[in-house]
N, C-alpha and C positions, 0 to 999 in steps of 0.2 A: 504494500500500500504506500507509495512513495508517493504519487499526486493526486492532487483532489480539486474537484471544482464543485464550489459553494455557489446556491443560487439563494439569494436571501437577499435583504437589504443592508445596505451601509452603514458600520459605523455603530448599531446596537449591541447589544451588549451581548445577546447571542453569535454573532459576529464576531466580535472581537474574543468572546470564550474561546472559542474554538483556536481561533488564530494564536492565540495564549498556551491554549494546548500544543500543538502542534510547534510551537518555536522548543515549549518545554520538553519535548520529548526529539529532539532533533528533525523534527520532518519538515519539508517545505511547505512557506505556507500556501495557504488553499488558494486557486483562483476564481475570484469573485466574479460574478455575471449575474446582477442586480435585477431585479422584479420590474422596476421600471425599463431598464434595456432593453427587456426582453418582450414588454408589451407597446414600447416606439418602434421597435424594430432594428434599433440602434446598431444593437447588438446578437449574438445567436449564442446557441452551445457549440456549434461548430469555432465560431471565433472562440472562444473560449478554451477549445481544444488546441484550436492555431496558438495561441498565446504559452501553450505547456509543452509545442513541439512534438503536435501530432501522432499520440498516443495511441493508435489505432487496433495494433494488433491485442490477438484473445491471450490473456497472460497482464497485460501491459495496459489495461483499461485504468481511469483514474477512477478514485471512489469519488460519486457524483452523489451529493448532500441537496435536500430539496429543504428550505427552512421557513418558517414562517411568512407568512405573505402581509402580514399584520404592522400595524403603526404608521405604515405612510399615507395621509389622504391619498397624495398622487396613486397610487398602487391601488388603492380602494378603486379608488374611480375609475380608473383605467378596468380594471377588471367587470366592473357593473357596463361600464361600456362593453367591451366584450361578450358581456353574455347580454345583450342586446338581442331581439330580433333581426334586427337590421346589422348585426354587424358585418363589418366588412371582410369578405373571406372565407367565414366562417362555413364548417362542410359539416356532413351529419355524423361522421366518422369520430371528427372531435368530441363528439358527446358520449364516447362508447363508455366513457368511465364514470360518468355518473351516472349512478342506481337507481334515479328518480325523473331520467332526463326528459321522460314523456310527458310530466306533468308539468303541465303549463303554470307560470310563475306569474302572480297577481299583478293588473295592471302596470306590464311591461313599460319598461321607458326603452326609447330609444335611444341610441348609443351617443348621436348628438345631442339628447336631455342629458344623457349619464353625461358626459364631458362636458358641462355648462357647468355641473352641482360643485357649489363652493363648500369650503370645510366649514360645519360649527359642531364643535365639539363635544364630543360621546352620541352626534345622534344617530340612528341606526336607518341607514338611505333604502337599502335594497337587500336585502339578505340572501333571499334565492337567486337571482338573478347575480348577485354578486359570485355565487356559488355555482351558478349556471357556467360563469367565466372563469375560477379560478377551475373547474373540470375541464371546460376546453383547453384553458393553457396546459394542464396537464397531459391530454390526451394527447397535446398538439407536441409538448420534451418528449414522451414517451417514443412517438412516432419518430421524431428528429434523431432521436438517442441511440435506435434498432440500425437507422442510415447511417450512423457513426461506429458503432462496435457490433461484433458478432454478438456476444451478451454482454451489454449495459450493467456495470457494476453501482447499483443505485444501493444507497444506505436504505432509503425508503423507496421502493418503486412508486412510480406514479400510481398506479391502479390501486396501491393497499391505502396512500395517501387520501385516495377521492373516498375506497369505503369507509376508514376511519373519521374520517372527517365529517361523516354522516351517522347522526345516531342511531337512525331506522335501520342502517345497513349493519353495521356493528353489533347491536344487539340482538338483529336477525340472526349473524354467521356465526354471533357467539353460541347463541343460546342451539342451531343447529350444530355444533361441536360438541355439546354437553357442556358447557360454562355456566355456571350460576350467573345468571342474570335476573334484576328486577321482574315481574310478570309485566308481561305486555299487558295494556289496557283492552286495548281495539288496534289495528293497523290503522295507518294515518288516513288512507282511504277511506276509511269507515265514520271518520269524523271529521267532517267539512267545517263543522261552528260552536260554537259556544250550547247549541240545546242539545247537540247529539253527544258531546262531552260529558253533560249533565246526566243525557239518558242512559246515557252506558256507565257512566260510575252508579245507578241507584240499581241498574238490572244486572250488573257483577258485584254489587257491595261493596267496590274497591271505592271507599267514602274519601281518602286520600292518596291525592296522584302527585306525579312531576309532570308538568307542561315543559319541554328541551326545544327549541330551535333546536330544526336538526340540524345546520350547520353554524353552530354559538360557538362561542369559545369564551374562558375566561367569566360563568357564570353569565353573559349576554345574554339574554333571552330566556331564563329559567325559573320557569315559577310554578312554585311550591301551593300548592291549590287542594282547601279542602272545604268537602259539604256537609252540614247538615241534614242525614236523612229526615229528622222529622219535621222540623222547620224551614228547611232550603239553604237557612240562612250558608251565607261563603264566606271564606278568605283566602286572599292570597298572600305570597310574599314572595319578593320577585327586585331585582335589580330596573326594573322598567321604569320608567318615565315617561309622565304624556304630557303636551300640552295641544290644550282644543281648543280652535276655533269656529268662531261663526260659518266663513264664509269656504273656507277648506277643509282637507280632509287634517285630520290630527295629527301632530309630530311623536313620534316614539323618538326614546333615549336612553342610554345606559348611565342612570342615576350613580353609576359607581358606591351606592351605598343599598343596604336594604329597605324596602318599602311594603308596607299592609296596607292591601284596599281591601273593603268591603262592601263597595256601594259596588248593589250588581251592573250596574253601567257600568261602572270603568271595567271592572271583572271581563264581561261579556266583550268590550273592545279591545281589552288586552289579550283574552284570548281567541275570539276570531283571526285577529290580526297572527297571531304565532302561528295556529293552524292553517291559515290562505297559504304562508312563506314554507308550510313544512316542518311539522312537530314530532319530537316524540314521544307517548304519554305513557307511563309506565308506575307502577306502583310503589308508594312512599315507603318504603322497605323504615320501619324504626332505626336508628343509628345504636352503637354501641357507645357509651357514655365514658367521662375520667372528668369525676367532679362532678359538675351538673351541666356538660359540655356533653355533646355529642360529636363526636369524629368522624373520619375514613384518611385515609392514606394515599399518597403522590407514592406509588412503587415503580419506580423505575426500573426496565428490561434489555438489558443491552445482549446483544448476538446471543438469546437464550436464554442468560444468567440475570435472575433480579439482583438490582445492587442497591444504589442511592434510593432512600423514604425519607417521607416526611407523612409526621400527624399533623391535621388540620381540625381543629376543636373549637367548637361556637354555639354560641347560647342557640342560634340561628338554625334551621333548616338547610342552608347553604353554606357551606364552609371554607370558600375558595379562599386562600392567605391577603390577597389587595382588599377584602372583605372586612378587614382587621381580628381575622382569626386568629387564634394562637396556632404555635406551630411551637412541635415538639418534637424528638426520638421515639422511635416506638418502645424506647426502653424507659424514658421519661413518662409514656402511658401508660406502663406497668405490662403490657402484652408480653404473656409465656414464650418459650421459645415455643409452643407448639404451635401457640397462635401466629407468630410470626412467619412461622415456615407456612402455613396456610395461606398467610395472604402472597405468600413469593412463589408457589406452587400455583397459585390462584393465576397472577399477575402475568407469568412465565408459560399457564397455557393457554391466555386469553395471544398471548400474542403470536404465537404457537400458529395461531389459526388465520396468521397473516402471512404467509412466508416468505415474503418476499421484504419483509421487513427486518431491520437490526434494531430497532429502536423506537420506541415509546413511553409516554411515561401514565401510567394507568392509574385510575381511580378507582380503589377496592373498599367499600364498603364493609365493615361486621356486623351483623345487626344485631341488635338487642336481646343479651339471655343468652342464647346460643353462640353466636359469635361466629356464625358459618359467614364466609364470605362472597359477596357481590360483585360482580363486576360492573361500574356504573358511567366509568367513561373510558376512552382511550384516544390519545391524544399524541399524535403523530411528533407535534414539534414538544411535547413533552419533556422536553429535559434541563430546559432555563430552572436550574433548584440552589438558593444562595446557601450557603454557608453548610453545606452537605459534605461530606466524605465518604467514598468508600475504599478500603485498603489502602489509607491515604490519598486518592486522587478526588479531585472534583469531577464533576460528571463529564465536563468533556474531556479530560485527559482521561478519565477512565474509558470512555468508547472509542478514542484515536488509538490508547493502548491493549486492550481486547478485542479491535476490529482490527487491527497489522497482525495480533497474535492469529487470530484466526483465518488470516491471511496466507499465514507466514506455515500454518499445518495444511492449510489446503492443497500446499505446492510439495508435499512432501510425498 
């Protein structure tokens, strides 16, 4: 594993890990072929290849790192442009990777509306549609990648990228492997709105759900929703933000903080609106407690091996760390080794069922009493984790170091 080209953005901190890594361990650093590059046209992964000196042959492939698409307006935008109706180029081939690609994404903007949209901050423009785009660009490296090497040495393939990055799909492949997963509510097809939501938690009894943007990240889109069967009455709790107008349609926003509505208006527009973009609605599995906190765990999976965790504890239904959860060891939570080994067994065969993947960093659930474990998310760019260790490395020198090793056995 001597060369490597990183598609990510500039200059973030996931960026520069790695780069850190990689100077620490003697290997050269990665070459960079930025999100924007690659959707101006500026740039390709062929030049990219030109830049490392034409790497071609099978043996001699660079390890190709696909990293978050997240934090630049520019990059958002560009991407909702993309997955446009209209956009320019664009074939039906491109869409082979996303799992949902037939279903049409609520009133469409065109690619010239998406590249007008100015930035204001945390609000949420196009979710599907933005996701409609970042599948085509993928489909679109994928295909580029095959014309460049006999087999493509991707840390994450594109394809495993586009189902992870989808709830619906991930906890479909899970649960068809034998994964513990949350119980399905309904499939997303089966709940178009806010009254068939309703009808189907009173005619399964599942009285408390998770509403998921299926493609959220970072607690975006996630609310924590439960009914009263004998009174109707609801609550949510949910990072959402709205504001409503007269004379338009309402801004959604990632309030970055937690929020409880109860008035079934906003309830009902909050979740209409998840479900039109693509939900996943699964049941509120209890959490396992330390103090009067509820948890689950960041387990990180590198080439097989779980390594780097973290606990994630809050008074809250949603426990994501920017959330201002605590965040601990799992030896700080008091978890047995037995337990531990459960959720690394756990974590290690959720990813198992990607294989074309080295890396994730997975959301395992315990639930309450028992303490069997959940699989409740899995997250491709997964492994931004501060102040972590394993075997003394931080997490990206631990995957630059485990992924040469395993490298370096493959060729023996």
């Amino acid at each position: 594993m001597g060369t490597m080209i990183l598609i990510g953005n500039p200059g973030n901190k996931r960026t520069e890990g790695l780069q850190r890594a990689r100077l620490s361990l003697g290997l050269a650093p990665a070459e960079v072929l930025t999100y924007q590059e690659l959707l101006t046209g500026e740039r390709s992964l062929e030049a990219a290849l030109s830049a490392l000196g034409n790497c071609r042959e099978q043996g001699d492939e660079p390890l190709l790192r696909l990293d978050a698409p997240g934090e630049l307006f520019e990059v958002e935008r560009a991407l909702i442009a993309l997955g446009a109706p209209d956009a320019a180029g664009r074939t039906t081939d491109d869409e082979r990777l996303l799992p949902y690609a037939g279903r049409p994404d609520p009133q469409p903007m065109s690619a010239r509306a998406a590249a007008a949209l100015t930035e204001q901050e945390g609000r949420l423009y196009h979710p599907s549609q933005w996701f409609r785009g970042f599948g085509r660009l993928l489909g679109k490296l994928e295909r580029e990648a095959k014309e460049l090497w006999p087999l493509p040495n991707w840390l994450n393939a594109p394809a495993d990228i586009a189902a992870m990055f989808d709830k619906r799909r991930t906890q479909a492949l899970l649960h068809q492997a034998g994964v513990p997963v949350p119980a399905l509510l309904l499939s997303s097809e089966l709940l178009p709105d806010y009254e068939a939501l309703r009808g189907a938690m009173k005619e399964r009894r599942m009285f408390r759900v998770f509403v998921k943007l299926a493609a959220g990240s970072g607690a975006s889109g996630v609310l924590a929703y439960q009914l009263n069967p004998a009174t109707g009455a609801e609550e949510a709790v949910t990072t959402l933000g709205i504001e409503r107008y007269a004379a338009r349609p309402p801004l959604l926003y990632n309030a970055i903080k937690l929020r409880r509505y109860s008035d079934p208006a906003i309830v009902r527009l909050l979740v209409n609106w998840l479900l039109r973009h693509g939900a996943q609605v699964e049941q509120w599995v209890p959490k396992a407690t330390v103090g009067e906190r509820s948890f689950d765990i960041r387990q990180l999976v590198v080439a097989g091996e779980a390594c780097h965790s973290v606990v994630r504890a809050s008074r809250t239904p949603i426990t994501n760390l920017h959330l201002r959860s605590e965040r601990m060891s799992v030896e700080e939570a008091g978890l047995s080794s037995d337990t531990r080994h459960a959720v690394r067994s756990c974590a290690e065969r959720a990813l198992a069922v990607f294989p074309q993947s080295k890396v994730a960093g997975i959301d395992v659930l315990l639930s309450s009493g028992s303490l069997s474990p959940h699989i409740v998310d899995m997250n491709p760019f997964g492994d931004l984790l501060y102040r972590v260790a394993y075997k003394g490395d931080d997490t990206y020198t631990w995957e630059m170091r485990r992924i040469a090793a395993q490298a370096a056995a493959s060729r023996l």
